[in-house]
N, C-alpha and C positions, 0 to 999 in steps of 0.2 A: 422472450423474456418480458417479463411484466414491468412499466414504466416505476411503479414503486421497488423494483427491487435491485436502481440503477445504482443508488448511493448507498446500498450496501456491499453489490458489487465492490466498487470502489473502494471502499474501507479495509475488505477483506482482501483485495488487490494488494493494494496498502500493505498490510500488515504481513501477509505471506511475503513481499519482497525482503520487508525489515528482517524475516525469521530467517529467510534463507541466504542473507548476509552476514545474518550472525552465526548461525550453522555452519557455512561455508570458512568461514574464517576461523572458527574452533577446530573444524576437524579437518582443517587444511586441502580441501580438495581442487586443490589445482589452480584451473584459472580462475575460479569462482572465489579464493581464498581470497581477493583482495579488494572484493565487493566490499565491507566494512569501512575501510580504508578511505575510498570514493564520496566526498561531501557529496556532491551532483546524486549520485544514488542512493543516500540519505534522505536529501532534499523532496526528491522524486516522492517519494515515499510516502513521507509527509503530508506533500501535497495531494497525495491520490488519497488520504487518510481524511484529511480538513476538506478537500469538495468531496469527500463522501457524506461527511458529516451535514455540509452546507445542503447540498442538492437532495437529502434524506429529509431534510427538515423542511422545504419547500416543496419540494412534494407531498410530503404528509399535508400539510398545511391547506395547499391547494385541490383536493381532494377531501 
């Protein structure tokens, strides 16, 4: 993987967990249904969203 395409990784990390917490909880599938629910895995999310953004933006930069 190419060193610029770390923090978009990340972002995209990010955001698939958010979607498939909300998915997970709409269409009730089991033990994943109560992913939403879980701040820490909100949180998580977030975070892998914001140093996506951060380490996207330093990189470019540095480069």
């Amino acid at each position: 993987m190419k060193k610029q395409n770390v923090g978009i990784t990340l972002i995209v990390l990010g955001a698939l967990l958010l979607i498939i917490s909300y998915f997970s909880a709409k269409f009730n599938l089991g033990v994943l249904a109560n992913l939403v629910d879980y701040n820490w895995f909100q949180v998580c999310s977030l975070v892998l969203i914001i140093a996506g953004i951060v380490t996207h933006i330093v990189i470019t930069k540095r480069s």
